[in-house]
C-alpha positions, -999 to +999 in steps of 0.1 A: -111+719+728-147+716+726-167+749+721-204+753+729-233+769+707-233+796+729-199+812+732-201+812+692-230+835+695-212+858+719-179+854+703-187+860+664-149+864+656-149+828+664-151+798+638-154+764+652-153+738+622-166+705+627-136+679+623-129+648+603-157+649+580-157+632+550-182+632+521-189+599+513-207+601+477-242+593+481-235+561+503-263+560+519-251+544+561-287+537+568-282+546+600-277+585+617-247+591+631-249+623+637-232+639+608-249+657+583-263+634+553-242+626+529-212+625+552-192+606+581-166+609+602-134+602+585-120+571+608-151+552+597-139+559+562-107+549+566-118+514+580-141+511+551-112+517+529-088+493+545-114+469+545-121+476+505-081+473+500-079+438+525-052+462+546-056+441+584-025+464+595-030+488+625-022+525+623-019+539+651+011+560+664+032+580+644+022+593+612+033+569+579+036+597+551+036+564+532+004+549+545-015+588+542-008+591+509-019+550+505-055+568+519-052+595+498-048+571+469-077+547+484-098+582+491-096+590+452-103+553+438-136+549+462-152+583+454-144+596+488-133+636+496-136+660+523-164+669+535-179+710+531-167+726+562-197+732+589-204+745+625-226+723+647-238+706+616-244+741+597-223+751+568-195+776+567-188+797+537-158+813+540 
């Protein structure tokens, strides 16, 4: 569900984190996509990653435990980890 700007500020007891976030280790995309520096959304990692490890297979459908932990794996070999949690682009600190 998407949440606008504005029922956050009415609704304080409200947290809306940004999803699939990743940090991406001073790669620098050279081009904004919208999340903050320093990050990108995690299914552009993942192609990057399967394009690192030559995997051409397609993944969509049910979840492969075997194939998540494979991007865990890939996520810790390439430098990548998720991202700080934010709000419309603003950090969170919980």
């Amino acid at each position: 569900m998407n949440i606008s700007p504005e029922l956050i500020k009415k609704r304080p007891d409200i947290i809306k984190i940004d999803g699939g976030l990743v940090d991406i280790g001073g790669i620098d995309l050279r081009f904004d996509m919208g999340p903050p520096k320093g990050t990108t959304f995690a299914c552009l990692v993942e192609t990057m990653m399967m394009a690192l490890e030559g995997d051409r297979n397609h993944h969509v459908g049910e979840i492969d435990e075997n194939y998540l932990e494979k991007t865990k794996e890939w996520a810790k070999k390439y430098g990548f980890s998720h991202a700080k949690f934010t709000c419309f682009g603003k950090p969170i600190f919980l």
